[in-house]
KOLRORO-127317 format. One record per residue (C-alpha): x, y, z; residue in three letters; residue number from 1. Coordinates in nm, 2 decimals, m for minus. Example, Ala and Ser with C-alpha at 12.3 -4.5 7.8 and 13.67 -1.06 7.14 Angstrom:
2
x,y,z,res,n
1.23,m0.45,0.78,ALA,1
1.37,m0.11,0.71,SER,2
END
This chain:
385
x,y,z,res,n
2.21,6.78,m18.81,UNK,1
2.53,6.77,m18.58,UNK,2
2.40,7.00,m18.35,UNK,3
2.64,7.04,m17.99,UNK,4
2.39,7.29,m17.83,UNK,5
1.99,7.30,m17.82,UNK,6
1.75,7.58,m17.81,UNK,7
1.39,7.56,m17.66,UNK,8
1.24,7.33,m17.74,UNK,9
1.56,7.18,m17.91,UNK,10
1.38,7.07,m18.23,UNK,11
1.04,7.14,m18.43,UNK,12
0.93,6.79,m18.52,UNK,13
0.67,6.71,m18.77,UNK,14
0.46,6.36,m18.74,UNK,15
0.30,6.24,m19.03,UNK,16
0.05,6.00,m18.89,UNK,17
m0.15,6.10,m18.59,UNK,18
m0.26,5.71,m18.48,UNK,19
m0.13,5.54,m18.15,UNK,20
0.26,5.53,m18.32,UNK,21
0.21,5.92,m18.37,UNK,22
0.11,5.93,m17.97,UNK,23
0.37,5.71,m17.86,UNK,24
0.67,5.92,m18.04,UNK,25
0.53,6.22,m17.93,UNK,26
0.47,6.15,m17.59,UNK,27
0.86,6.06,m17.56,UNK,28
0.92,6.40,m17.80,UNK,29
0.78,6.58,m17.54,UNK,30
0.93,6.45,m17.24,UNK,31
1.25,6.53,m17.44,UNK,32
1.17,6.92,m17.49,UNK,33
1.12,6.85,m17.88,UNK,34
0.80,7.09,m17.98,UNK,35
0.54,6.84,m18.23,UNK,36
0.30,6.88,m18.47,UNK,37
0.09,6.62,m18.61,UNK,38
m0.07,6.60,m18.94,UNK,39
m0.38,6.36,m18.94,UNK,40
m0.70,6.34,m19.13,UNK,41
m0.91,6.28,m18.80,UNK,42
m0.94,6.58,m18.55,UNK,43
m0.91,6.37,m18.25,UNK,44
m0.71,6.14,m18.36,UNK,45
m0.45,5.97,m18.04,UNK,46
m0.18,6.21,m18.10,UNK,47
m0.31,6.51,m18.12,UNK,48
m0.41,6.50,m17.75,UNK,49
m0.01,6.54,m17.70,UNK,50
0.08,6.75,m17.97,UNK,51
0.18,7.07,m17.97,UNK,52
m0.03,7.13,m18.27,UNK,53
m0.22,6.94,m18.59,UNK,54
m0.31,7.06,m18.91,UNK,55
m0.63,6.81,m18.97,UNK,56
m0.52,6.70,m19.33,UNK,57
m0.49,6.42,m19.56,UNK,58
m0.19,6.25,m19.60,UNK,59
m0.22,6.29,m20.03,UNK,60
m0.27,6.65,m20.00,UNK,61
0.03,6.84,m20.09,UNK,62
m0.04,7.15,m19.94,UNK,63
m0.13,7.00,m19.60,UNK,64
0.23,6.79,m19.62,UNK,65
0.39,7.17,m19.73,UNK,66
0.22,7.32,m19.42,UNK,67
0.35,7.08,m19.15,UNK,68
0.70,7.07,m19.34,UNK,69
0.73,7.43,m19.33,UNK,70
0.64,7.42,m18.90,UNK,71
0.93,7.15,m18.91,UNK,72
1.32,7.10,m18.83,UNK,73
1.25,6.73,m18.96,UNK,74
0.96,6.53,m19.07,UNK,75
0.93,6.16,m18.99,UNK,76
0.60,6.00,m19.02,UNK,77
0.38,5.71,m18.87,UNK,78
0.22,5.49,m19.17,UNK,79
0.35,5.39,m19.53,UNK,80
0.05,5.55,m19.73,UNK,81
0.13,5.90,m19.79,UNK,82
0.23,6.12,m20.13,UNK,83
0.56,6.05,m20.18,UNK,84
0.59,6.29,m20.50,UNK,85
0.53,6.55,m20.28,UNK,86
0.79,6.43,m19.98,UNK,87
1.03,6.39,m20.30,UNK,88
1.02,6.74,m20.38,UNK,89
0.99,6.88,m20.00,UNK,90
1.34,6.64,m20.01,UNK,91
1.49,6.84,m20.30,UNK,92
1.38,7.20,m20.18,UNK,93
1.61,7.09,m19.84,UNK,94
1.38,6.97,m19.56,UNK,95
1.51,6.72,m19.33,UNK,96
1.23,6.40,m19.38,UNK,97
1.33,6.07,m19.21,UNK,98
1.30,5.80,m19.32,UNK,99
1.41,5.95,m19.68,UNK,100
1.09,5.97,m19.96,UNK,101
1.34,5.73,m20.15,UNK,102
1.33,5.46,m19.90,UNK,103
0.98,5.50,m19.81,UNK,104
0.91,5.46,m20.20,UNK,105
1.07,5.10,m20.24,UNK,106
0.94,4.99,m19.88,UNK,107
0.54,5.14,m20.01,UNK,108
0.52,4.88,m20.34,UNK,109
0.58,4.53,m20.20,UNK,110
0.72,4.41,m20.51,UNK,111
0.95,4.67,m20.56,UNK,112
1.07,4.63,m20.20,UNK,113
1.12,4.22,m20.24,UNK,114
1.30,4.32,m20.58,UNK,115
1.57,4.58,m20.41,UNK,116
1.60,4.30,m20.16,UNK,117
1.68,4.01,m20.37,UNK,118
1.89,4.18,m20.59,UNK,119
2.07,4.32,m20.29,UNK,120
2.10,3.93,m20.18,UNK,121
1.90,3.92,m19.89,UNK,122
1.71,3.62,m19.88,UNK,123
1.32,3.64,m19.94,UNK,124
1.04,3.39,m20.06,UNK,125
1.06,3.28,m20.37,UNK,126
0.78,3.53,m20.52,UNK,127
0.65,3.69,m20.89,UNK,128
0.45,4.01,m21.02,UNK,129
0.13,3.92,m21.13,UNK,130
m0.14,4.25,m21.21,UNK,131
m0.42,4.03,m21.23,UNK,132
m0.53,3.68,m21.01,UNK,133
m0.77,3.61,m21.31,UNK,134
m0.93,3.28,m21.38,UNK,135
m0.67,3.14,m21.62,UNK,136
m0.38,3.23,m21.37,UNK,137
m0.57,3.03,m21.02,UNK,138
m0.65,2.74,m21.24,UNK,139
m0.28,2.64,m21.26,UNK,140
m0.14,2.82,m21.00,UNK,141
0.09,2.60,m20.73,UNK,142
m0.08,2.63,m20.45,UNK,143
m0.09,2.75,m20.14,UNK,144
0.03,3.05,m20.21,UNK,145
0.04,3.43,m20.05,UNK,146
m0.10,3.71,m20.24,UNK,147
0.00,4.03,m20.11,UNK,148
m0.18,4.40,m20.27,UNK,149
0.14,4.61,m20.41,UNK,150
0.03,4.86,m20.16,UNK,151
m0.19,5.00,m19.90,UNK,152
m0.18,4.65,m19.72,UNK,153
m0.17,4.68,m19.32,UNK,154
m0.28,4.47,m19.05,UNK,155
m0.35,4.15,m19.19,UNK,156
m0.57,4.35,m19.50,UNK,157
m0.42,4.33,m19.80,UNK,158
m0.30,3.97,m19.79,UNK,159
m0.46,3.64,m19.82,UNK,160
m0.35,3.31,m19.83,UNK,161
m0.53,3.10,m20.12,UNK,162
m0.46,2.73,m20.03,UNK,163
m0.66,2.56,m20.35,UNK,164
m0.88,2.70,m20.65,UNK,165
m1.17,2.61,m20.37,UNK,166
m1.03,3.01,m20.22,UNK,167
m1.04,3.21,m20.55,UNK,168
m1.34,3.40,m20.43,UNK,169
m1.09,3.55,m20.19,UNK,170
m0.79,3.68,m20.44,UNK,171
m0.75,4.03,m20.42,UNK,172
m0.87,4.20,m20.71,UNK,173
m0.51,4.42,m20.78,UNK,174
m0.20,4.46,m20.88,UNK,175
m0.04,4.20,m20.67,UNK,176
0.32,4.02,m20.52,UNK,177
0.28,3.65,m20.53,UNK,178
0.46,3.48,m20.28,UNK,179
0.59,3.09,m20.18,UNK,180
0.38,3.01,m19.89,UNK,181
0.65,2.94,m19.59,UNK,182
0.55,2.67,m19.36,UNK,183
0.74,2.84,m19.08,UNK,184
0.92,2.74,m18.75,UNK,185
0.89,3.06,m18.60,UNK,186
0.77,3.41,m18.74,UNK,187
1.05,3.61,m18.63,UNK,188
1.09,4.03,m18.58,UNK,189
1.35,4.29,m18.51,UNK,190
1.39,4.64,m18.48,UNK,191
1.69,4.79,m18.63,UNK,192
1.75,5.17,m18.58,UNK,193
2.02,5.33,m18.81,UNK,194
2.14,5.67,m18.78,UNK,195
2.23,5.96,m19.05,UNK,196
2.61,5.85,m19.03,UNK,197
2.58,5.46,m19.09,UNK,198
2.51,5.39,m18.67,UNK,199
2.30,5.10,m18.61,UNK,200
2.13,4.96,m18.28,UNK,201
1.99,4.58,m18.31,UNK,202
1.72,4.51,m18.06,UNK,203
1.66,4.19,m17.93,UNK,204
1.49,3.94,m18.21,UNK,205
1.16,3.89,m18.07,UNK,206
0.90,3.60,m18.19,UNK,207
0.60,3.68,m18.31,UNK,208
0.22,3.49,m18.27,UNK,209
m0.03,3.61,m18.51,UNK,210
m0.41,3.55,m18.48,UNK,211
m0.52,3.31,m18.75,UNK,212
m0.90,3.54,m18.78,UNK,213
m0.75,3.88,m18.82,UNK,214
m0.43,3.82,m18.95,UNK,215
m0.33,4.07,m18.68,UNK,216
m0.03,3.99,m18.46,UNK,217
m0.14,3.89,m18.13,UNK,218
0.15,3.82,m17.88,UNK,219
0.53,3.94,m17.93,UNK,220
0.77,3.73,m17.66,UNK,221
1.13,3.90,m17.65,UNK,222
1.36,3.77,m17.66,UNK,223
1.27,3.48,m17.91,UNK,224
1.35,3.09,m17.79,UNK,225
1.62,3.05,m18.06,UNK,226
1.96,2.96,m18.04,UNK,227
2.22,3.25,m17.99,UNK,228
2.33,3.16,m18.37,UNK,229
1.99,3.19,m18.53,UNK,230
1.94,3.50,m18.36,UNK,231
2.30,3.65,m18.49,UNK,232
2.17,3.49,m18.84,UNK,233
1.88,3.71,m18.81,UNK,234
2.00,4.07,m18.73,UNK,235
2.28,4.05,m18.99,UNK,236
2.02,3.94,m19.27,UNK,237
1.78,4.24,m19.10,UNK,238
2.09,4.51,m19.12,UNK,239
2.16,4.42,m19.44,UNK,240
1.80,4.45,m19.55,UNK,241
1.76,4.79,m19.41,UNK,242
2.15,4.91,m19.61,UNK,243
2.01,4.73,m19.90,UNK,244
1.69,5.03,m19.87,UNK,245
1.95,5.29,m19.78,UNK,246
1.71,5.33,m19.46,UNK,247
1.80,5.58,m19.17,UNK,248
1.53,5.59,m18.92,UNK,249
1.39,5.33,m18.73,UNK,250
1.27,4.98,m18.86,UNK,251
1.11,4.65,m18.82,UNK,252
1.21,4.39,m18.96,UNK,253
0.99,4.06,m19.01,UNK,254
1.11,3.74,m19.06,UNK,255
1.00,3.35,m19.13,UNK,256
1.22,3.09,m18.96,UNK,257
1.21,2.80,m19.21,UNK,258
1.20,2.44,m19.03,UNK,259
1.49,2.42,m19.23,UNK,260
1.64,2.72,m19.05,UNK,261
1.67,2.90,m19.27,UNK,262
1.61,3.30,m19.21,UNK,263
1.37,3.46,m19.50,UNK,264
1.25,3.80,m19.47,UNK,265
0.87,3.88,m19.53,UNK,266
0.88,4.25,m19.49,UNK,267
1.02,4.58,m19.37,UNK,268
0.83,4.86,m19.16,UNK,269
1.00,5.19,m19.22,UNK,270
0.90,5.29,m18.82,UNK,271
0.83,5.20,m18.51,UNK,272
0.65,4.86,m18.54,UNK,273
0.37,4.66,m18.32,UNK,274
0.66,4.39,m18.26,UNK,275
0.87,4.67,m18.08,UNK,276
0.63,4.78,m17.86,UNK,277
0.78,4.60,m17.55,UNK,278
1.05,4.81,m17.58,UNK,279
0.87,5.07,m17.37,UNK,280
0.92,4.88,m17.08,UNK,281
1.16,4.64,m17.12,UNK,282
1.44,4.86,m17.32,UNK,283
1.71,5.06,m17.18,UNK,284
1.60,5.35,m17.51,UNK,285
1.25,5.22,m17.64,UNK,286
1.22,5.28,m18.01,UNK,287
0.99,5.59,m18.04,UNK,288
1.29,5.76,m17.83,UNK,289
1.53,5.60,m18.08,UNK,290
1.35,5.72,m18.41,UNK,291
1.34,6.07,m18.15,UNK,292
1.73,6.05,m18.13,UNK,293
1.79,5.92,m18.48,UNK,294
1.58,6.22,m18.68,UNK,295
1.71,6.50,m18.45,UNK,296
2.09,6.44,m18.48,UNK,297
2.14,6.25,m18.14,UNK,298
2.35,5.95,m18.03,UNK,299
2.16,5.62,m18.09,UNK,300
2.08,5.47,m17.74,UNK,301
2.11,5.14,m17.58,UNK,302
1.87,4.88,m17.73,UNK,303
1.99,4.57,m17.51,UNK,304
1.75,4.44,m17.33,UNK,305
1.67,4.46,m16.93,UNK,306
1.45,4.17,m16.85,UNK,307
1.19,3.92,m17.03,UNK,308
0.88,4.05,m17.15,UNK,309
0.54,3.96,m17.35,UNK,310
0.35,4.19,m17.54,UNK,311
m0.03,4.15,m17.64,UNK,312
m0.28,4.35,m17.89,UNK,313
m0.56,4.45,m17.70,UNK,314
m0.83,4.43,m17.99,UNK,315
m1.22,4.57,m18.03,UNK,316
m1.40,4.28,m17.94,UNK,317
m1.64,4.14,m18.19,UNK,318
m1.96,4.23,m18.18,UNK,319
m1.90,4.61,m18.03,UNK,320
m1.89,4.93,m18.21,UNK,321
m1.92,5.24,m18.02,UNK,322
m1.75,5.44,m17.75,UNK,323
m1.52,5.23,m17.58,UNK,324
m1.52,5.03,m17.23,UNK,325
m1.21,4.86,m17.08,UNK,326
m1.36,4.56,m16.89,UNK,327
m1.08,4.39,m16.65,UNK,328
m0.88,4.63,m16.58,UNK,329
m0.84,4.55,m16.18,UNK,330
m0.76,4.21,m16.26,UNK,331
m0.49,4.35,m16.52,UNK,332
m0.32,4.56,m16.29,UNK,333
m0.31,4.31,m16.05,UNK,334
m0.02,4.19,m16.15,UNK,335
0.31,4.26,m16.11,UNK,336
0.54,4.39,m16.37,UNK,337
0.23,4.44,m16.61,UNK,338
0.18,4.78,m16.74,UNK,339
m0.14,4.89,m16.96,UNK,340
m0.14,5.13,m17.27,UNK,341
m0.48,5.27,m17.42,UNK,342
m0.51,5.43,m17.80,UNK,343
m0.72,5.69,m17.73,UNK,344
m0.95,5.57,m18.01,UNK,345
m1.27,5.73,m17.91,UNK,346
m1.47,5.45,m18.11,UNK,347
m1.37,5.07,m18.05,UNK,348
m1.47,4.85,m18.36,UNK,349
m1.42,4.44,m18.45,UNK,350
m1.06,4.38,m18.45,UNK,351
m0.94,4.76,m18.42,UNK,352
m0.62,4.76,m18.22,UNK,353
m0.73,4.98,m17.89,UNK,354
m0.40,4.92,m17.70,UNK,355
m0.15,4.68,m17.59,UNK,356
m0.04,4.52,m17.26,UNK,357
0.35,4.45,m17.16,UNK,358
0.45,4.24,m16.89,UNK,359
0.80,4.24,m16.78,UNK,360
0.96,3.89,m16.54,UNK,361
1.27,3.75,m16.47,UNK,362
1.16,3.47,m16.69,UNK,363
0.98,3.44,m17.00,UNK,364
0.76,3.15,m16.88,UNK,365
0.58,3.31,m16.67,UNK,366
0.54,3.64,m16.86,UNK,367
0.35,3.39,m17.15,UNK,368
0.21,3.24,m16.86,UNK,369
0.05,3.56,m16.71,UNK,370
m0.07,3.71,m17.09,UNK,371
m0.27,3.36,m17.14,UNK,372
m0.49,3.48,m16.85,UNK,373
m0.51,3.83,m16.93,UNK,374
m0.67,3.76,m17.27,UNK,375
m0.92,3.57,m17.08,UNK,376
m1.01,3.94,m16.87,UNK,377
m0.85,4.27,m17.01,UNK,378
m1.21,4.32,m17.30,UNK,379
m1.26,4.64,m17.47,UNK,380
m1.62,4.66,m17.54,UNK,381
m1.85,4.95,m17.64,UNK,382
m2.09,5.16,m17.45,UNK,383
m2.47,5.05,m17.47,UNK,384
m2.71,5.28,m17.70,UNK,385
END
């Protein structure tokens, strides 16, 4: 796709995934001229609002992934959990689909992913196959340990951490990755776009705070208080994790900083990823615009970084379940620098991620600073019966 001229709209994108990712790429698709159309199980989902059109479908069904494919210059898609057979053979009849069906393959298993990676020499936990966490295996397991489901894991389900035989009512009953449990300095992330041709754009490594309830990141701080060395460490392991996947797409890229500092990477998103949502505000190109320019043939853009900025989960609060209502927002907008993004999930639940906050300073202290309070206002709670 070396294209030197456009037509309108200059490209017919298809989005697999119609959730808050699916919004965010097409909101910058549109502002770009590209014509979208979604494919998403729920008829209201987020991004069908800015679509140009959805085919309400589920992301198995071959015929629904034909349809959009056939609507499409290029395909790209949102989420890990589709029918790659399918994508496979969409692949060999000669549609464009970004990231390739290949890549998205290795990066769907978590075991198979850790395996390309290590034999690739990228440095992961230490970590074994084990299809069944049955008695015989937890009573002489080394613990703690990480158990992570082979696939259709995503935020924080899919993985538990059993610390003794006292937690083997919470193994996972299914094919599983066991991993080393890494008592980490720093939980470290990056996004890393790479184009058709080999290009690649590092953005800033960012540090990542995770909520210990939900498993769910909570806070991403960018850049990441680390020396200028460990940082260079970082995106050269994370480049060579995404050539070692033959990715082309955008990419995060998560990683444990060991108190020994060592860098060990944990896993690889195959899009645009929570930990780059800062990049909205705080990025010359943000990374939905990136994976826009990447799919469609265009020059990767600059992913330096203008100014310090905090990112925060806004999540259902506990206890609501309904249509939604954002409590706090005055106090939110308040203050300088901060800017607000809302889902479009018409029903909030426990833990469901509703939006997310940035705020941008000239310093990073008082960007933490200012997210501490705002977790203490910005609620999204549910409408009374």
């Amino acid at each position: 796709m070396n294209q030197k001229t456009f037509p309108y709209p200059l490209l017919r994108i298809g989005m697999i995934g119609g959730g808050q990712l699916g919004k965010m790429t097409a909101q910058v698709a549109k502002q770009m001229g590209f014509y979208v159309t979604v494919l998403d199980p729920a008829p209201h989902c987020p991004a069908a609002h800015i679509a140009d059109a959805h085919i309400v479908g589920d992301f198995h069904d071959a015929n629904k992934l034909t349809a959009l494919a056939n609507l499409s210059d290029v395909v790209t898609y949102e989420l890990e959990n589709i029918d790659t057979q399918t994508l496979k053979k969409l692949a060999d009849d000669g549609h464009v689909i970004y990231p390739s069906p290949d890549t998205l393959e290795i990066i769907q298993d978590k075991l198979i992913q850790k395996q390309v990676l290590d034999k690739a020499g990228v440095p992961v936990p230490t970590y074994a196959q084990v299809d069944k966490l049955d008695t015989e295996y937890l009573a002489t397991a080394s613990y703690p340990f990480v158990q992570k489901a082979r696939t259709g894991g995503y935020d924080g389900k899919g993985v538990v951490v059993l610390k003794s035989p006292a937690d083997a009512a919470q193994a996972l009953p299914v094919p599983s990755l066991v991993e080393q449990f890494i008592p980490f300095e720093k939980e470290l992330a990056i996004m890393i776009a790479r184009s058709p041709t080999g290009d690649i754009r590092c953005y800033p490594v960012v540090e990542m705070v995770f909520d210990d309830k939900t498993n769910i990141c909570d806070i991403v701080a960018a850049p990441a208080q680390v020396s200028s060395d460990i940082a260079e460490k970082a995106r050269e392991i994370a480049v060579h994790a995404i050539e070692a996947v033959k990715g082309v797409g955008v990419f995060g890229v998560e990683m444990f900083l060991t108190q020994a500092g060592d860098i060990l990477v944990n896993e690889i998103a195959p899009r645009p990823h929570n930990s780059g949502h800062y990049t909205i505000e705080a990025c010359h190109t943000c990374q939905f615009e990136q994976l826009v320019r990447v799919i469609s043939g265009l020059p990767l853009g600059d992913a330096q970084l203008r100014a310090p900025a905090v990112m925060w989960n806004i999540l259902g609060e506990a206890g609501y379940t309904g249509t939604p209502v954002v409590e706090g927002l005055h106090e939110a907008l308040a203050i300088d620098g901060l800017a607000f993004h809302f889902y479009d999930k018409s029903t909030t639940k426990p833990s469901r991620k509703m939006g997310h906050i940035t705020i941008v300073k000239p310093d990073l202290e008082h960007a933490l600073k200012d997210v501490q309070y705002i977790k203490d206002v910005l609620k999204v709670k549910a409408e009374e019966a």
